[in-house]
C-alpha positions in Angstrom: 41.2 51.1 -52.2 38.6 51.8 -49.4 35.1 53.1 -50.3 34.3 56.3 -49.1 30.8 56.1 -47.4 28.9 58.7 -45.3 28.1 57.6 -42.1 24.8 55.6 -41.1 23.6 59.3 -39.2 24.0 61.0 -42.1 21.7 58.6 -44.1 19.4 58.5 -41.9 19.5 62.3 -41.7 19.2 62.2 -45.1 16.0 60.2 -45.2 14.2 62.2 -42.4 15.0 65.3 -43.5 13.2 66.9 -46.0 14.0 70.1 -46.6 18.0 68.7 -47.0 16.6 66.2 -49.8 15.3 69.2 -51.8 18.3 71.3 -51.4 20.5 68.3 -52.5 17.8 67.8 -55.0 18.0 71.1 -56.5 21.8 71.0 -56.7 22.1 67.7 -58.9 18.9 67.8 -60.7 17.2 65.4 -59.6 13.4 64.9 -57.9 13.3 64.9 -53.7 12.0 61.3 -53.6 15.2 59.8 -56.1 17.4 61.9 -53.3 15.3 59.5 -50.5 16.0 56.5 -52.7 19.8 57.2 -53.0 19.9 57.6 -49.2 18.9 54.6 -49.0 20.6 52.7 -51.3 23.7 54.1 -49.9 24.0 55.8 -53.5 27.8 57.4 -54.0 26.1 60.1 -55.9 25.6 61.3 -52.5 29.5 61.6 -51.9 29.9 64.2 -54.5 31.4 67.2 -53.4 28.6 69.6 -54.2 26.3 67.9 -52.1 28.6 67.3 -49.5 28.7 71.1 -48.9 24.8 71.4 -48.7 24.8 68.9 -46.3 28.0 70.6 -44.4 25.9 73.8 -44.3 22.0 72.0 -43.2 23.5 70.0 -41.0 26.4 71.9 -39.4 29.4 69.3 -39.3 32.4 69.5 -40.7 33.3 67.1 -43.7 35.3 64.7 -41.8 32.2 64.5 -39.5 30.2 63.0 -42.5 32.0 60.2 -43.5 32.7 56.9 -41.9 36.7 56.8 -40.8 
């Protein structure tokens, strides 16, 4: 079974932008900086499907358009 992982842009995004990690922050309880840590870690915490649609609606792509294919 193939992992799903978002793509490099989106981690990236992730890490650079900060207003996104304190929405997904707010959405899984957890601080800004452990969202920044996740991104970088590649973290599949950042898969799950409530913060895929935060990041769908800050960043504006669809949710094929966030993962790797």
């Amino acid at each position: 079974m193939k992992k799903i992982q978002l793509k490099e842009e989106i981690y990236n995004q992730i890490r650079n932008d900060i207003p996104l990690r304190e929405k997904i922050a707010g959405k899984i309880g957890i601080t800004e900086r452990s969202v920044y840590v996740y991104a970088t870690r590649k973290s599949p915490t950042l898969n799950k499907p409530v913060v895929v649609e935060v990041m769908k609606k800050h960043i504006g792509l669809k949710e094929e358009e966030l993962f790797e294919a």
